[in-house]
C-alpha positions as CSV (number, residue, x, y, z in Angstrom):
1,X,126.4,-52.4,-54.9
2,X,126.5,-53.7,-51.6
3,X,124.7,-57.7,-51.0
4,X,124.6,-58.6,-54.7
5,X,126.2,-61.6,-56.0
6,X,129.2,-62.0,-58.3
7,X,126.8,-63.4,-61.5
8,X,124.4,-60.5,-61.2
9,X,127.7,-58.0,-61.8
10,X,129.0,-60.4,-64.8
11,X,126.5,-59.2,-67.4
12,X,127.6,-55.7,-66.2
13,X,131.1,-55.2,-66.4
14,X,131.1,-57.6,-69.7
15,X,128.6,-54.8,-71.7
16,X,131.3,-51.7,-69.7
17,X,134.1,-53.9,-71.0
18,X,132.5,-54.0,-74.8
19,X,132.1,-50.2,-74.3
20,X,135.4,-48.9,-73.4
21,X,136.6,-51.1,-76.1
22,X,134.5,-49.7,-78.7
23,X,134.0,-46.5,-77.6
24,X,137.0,-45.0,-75.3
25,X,139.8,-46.2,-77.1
26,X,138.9,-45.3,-80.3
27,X,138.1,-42.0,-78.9
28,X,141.5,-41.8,-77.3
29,X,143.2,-42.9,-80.2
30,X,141.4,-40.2,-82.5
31,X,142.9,-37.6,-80.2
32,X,146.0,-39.0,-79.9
33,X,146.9,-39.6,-83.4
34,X,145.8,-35.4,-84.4
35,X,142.4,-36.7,-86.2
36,X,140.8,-34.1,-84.3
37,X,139.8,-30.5,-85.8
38,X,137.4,-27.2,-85.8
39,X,135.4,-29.7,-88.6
40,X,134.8,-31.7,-85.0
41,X,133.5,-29.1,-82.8
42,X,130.1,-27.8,-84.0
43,X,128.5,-31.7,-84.1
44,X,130.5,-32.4,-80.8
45,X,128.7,-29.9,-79.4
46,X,125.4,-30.9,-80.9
47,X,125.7,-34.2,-79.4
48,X,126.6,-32.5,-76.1
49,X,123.9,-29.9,-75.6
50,X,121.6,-33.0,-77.2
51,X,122.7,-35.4,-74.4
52,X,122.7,-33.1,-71.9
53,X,118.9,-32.3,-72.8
54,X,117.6,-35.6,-72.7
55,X,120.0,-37.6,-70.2
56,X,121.0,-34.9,-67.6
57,X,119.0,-34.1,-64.6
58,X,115.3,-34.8,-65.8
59,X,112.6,-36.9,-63.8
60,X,111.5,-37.9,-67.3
61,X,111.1,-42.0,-67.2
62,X,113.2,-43.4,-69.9
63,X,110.0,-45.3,-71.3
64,X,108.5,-42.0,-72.7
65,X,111.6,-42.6,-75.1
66,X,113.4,-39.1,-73.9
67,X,117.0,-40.5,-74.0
68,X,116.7,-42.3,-77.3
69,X,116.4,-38.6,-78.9
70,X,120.7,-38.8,-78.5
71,X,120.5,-41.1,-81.3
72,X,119.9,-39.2,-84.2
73,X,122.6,-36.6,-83.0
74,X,125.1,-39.6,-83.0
75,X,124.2,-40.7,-86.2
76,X,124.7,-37.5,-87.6
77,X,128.2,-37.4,-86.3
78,X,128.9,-40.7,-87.2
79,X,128.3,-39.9,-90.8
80,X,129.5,-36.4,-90.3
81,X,132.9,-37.3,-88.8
82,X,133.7,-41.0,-89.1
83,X,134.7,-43.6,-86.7
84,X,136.9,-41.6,-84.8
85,X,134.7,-38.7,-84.4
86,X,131.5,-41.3,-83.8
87,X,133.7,-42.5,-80.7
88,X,134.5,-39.5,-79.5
89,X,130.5,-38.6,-79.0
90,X,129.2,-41.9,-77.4
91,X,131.7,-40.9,-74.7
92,X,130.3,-37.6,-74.3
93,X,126.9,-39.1,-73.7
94,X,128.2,-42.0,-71.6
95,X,129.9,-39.4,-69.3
96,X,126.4,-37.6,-69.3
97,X,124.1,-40.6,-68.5
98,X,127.0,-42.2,-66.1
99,X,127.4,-39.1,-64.4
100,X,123.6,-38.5,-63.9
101,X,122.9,-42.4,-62.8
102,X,125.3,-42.6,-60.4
103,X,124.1,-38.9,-58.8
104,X,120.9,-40.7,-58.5
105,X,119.3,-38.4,-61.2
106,X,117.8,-38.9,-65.0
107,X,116.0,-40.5,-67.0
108,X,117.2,-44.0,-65.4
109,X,117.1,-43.0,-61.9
110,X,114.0,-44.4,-61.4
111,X,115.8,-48.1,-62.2
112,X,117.8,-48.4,-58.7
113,X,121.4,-47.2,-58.4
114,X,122.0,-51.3,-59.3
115,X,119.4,-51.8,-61.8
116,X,120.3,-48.3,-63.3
117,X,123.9,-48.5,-63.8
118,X,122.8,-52.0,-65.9
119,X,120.2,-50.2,-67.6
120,X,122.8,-47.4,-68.2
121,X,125.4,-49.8,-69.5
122,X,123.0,-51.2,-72.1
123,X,121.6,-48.2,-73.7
124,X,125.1,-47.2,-73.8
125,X,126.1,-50.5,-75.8
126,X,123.2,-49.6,-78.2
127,X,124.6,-46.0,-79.0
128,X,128.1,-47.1,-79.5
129,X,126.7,-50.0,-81.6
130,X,124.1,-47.4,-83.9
131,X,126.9,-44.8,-83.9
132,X,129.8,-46.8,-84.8
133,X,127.9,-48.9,-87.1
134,X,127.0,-45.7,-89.4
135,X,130.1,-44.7,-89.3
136,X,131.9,-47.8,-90.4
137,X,129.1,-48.1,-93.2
138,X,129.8,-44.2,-94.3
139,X,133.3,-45.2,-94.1
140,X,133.2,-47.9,-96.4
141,X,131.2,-46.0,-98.9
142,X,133.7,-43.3,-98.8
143,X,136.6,-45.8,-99.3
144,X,134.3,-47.2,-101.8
145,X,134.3,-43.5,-103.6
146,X,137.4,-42.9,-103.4
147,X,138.4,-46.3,-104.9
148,X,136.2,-45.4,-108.2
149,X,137.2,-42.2,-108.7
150,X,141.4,-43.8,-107.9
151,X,140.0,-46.2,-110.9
152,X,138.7,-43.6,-112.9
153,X,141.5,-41.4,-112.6
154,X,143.7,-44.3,-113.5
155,X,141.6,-45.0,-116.7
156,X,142.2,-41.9,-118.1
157,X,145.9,-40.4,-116.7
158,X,149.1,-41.6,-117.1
159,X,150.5,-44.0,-114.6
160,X,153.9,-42.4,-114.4
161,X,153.3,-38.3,-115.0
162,X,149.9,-38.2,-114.0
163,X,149.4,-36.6,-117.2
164,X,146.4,-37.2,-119.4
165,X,146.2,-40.3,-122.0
166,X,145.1,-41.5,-125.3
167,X,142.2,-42.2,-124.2
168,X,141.3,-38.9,-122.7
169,X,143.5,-36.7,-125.7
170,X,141.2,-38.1,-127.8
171,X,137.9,-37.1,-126.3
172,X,139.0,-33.5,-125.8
173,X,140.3,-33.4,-129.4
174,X,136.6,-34.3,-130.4
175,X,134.6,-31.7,-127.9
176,X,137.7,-29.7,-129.4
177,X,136.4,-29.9,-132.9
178,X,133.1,-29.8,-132.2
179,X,133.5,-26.5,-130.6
180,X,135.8,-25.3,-134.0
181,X,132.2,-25.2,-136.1
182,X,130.9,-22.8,-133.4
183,X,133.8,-20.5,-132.8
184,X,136.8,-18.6,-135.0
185,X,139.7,-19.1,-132.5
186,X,142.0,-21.5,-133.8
187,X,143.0,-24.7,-132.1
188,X,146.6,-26.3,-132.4
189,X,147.8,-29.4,-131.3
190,X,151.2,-29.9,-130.5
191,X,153.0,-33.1,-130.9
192,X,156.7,-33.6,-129.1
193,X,159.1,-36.6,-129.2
194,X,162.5,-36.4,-127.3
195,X,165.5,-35.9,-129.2
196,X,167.9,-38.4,-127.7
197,X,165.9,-39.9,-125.4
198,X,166.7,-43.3,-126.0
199,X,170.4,-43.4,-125.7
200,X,170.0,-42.1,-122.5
201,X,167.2,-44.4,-121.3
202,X,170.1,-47.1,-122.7
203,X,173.1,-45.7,-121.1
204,X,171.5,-44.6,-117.5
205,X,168.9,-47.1,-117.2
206,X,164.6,-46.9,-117.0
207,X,164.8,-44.9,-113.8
208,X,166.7,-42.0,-115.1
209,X,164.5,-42.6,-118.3
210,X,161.7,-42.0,-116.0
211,X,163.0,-39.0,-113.9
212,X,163.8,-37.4,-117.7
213,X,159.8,-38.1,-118.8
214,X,158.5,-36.8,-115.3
215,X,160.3,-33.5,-115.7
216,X,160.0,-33.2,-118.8
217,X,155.9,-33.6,-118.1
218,X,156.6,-30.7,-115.2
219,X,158.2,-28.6,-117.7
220,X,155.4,-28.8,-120.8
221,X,152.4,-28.0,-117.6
222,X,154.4,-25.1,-116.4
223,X,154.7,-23.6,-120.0
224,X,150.9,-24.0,-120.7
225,X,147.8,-22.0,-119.8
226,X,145.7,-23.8,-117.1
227,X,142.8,-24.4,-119.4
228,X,145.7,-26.8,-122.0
229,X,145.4,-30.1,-122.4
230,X,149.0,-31.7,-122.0
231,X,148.8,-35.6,-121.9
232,X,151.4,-38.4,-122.6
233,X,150.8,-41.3,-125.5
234,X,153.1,-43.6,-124.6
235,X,157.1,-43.6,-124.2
236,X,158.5,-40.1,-125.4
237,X,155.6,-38.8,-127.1
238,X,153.6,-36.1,-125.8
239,X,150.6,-33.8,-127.0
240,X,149.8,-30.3,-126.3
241,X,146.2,-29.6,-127.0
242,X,145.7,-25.7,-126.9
243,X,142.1,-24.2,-127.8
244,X,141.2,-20.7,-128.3
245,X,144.4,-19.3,-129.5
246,X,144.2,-15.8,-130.9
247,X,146.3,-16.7,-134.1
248,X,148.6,-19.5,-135.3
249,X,151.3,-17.2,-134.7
250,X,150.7,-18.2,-131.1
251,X,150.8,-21.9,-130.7
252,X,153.9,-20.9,-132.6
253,X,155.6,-19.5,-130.0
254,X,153.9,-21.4,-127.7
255,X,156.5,-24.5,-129.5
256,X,159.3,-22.2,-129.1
257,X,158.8,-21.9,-125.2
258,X,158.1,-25.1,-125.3
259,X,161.9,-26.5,-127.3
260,X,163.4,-24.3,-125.3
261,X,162.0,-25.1,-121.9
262,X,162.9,-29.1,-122.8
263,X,166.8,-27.7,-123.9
264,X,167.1,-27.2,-120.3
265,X,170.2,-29.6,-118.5
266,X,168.2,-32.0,-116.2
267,X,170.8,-32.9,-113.2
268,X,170.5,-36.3,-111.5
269,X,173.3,-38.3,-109.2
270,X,174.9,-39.4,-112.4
271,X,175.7,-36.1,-113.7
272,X,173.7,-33.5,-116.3
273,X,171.3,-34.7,-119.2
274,X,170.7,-33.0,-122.0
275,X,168.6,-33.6,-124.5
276,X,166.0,-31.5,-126.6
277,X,162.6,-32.0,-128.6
278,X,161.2,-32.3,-131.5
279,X,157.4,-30.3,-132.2
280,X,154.9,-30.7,-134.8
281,X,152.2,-27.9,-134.9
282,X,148.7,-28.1,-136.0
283,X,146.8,-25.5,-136.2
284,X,142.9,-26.0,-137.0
285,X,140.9,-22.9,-138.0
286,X,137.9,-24.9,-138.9
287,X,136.3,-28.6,-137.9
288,X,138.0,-31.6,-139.7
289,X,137.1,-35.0,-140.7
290,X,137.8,-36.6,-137.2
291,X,139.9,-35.8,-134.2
292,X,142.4,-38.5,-135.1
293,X,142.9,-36.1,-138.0
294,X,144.2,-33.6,-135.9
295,X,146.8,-35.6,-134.4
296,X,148.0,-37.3,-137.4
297,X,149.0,-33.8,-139.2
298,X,150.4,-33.0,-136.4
299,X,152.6,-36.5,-135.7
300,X,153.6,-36.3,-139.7
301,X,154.6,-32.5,-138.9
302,X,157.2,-33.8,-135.8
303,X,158.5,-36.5,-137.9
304,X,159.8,-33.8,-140.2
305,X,160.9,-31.6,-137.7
306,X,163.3,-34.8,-136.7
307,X,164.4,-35.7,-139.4
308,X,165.5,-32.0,-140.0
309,X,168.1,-32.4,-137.3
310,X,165.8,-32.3,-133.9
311,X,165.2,-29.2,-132.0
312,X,162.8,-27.6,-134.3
313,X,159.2,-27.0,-134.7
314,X,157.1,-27.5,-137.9
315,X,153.7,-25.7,-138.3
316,X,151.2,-26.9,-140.5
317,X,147.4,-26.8,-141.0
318,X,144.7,-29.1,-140.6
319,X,142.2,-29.9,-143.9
320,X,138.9,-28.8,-143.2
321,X,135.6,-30.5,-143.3
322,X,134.4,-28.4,-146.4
């Protein structure tokens, strides 16, 4: 602006500065980095045909509060989108309201083309600070989310097969008996121990011993129904819970797939493993005493089928309540 001093222009290009920090590079990074998608266009546009209502061409003053109705659109892509996204629309308003000031037109116009492009430069500070400020604080409660369900997941999975744990076995085997006393399908537990698995954890080390239980894990989820249980208890002892079975012949063959699937070579850089497993079936046709019943019959049904030679299954049935 021609005759004004250098302080006057200070306060100016210091609040332009703070916005093109906060608002154009994150924007430019969002786009740069692929974080933009379809999910972005519908509030983007929002926020456009919002901004382009209330800070294009209109004689409105800004003290009827016209140009402060952008805000609520930002927010609502700040919490829609995120930071990123939240960027990305305070520089579709600033190019509106920049665009309109400097023509001489909107709701500012009536500041001066000096006084506006101040007046301009602040309203814009406020909408990049509203805007990204709700989306930082719906960030963080996200990351927040995310964390508890990470925790909760943790608290109830296995660490190293993602499988389910004692902890959460033990739970379904209750809601499992509970549901026994109102329906006649059967439910069978199956419990499985490796048959060699610790000479090979001894002779190729905890990493192959680890690449053996992770498969193995693949192979027991692939061989059940989606609606199985199939959780790990702890080094190379896993449980199968299976509800709604049409007989016992089935969890019977269900073991059979189930030694034969774990029969199968596993190849590594070291050469082939092979290995099989031992499975204890038990088969409940009625509620029992407690859910740690269930897997007791079945753990004393495994250690039989081991010390039979390995490589077999051994059915037997739960004691009912009654």
């Amino acid at each position: 602006v021609a005759g004004d001093a250098i302080l006057p222009r200070l306060p100016r290009w210091f609040v332009g500065d703070a916005v093109g920090v906060l608002v154009i590079a994150p924007a430019v990074d969002a786009v740069l980095r692929g974080r933009t998608d379809r999910s972005m266009v519908l509030p983007l546009l929002a926020v456009s045909v919002s901004a382009a209502l209330v800070l294009g061409p209109l004689r409105a003053p800004a003290e009827v509060g016209l140009p402060f109705l952008v805000l609520p659109a930002l927010a609502l892509v700040a919490l829609r989108l995120g930071p990123g996204g939240a960027a990305l629309g305070v520089l579709i308003v600033a190019t509106i309201v920049e665009a309109t000031a400097v023509s001489g037109t909107g709701p500012f116009a009536h500041e001066g083309p000096f006084g506006g492009l101040i007046v301009v430069q602040m309203f814009l500070a406020m909408a990049s600070l509203t805007s990204l400020t709700v989306s930082t604080l719906a960030d963080d409660l996200v990351s927040r989310e995310e964390l508890e369900r990470t925790l909760r997941e943790q608290a109830l999975h296995d660490h190293l097969t993602g499988l389910a744990n004692r902890r959460l076995l033990l739970d379904r085997l209750e809601r499992a008996n509970l549901r026994l006393a109102r329906a006649e399908a059967p439910v069978a537990v199956l419990y499985l121990d490796l048959d060699g698995f610790k000479k090979i954890n001894d002779r190729w080390g905890h990493d192959i011993g680890d690449l053996v239980l992770r498969t193995t894990a693949q192979r027991l989820v692939a061989h059940v129904r989606a609606e199985d249980t199939v959780a790990r208890l702890g080094g190379d002892e896993f449980v199968v819970l299976a509800e709604g079975l049409t007989d016992e012949h089935h969890a019977r063959e269900l073991a059979d797939r189930i030694v034969a699937a774990c029969a199968e070579p596993i190849l590594h850089a070291g050469g082939v493993l092979r290995m099989g497993v031992s499975v204890g079936v038990c088969v409940a046709l009625s509620p029992v005493a407690s859910a740690a019943r269930l897997l007791s019959v079945a753990d004393r049904a495994m250690y039989i089928a081991k010390h039979a030679g390995g490589g077999r299954v051994r059915l037997e049935h739960a004691p009912s309540v009654a």
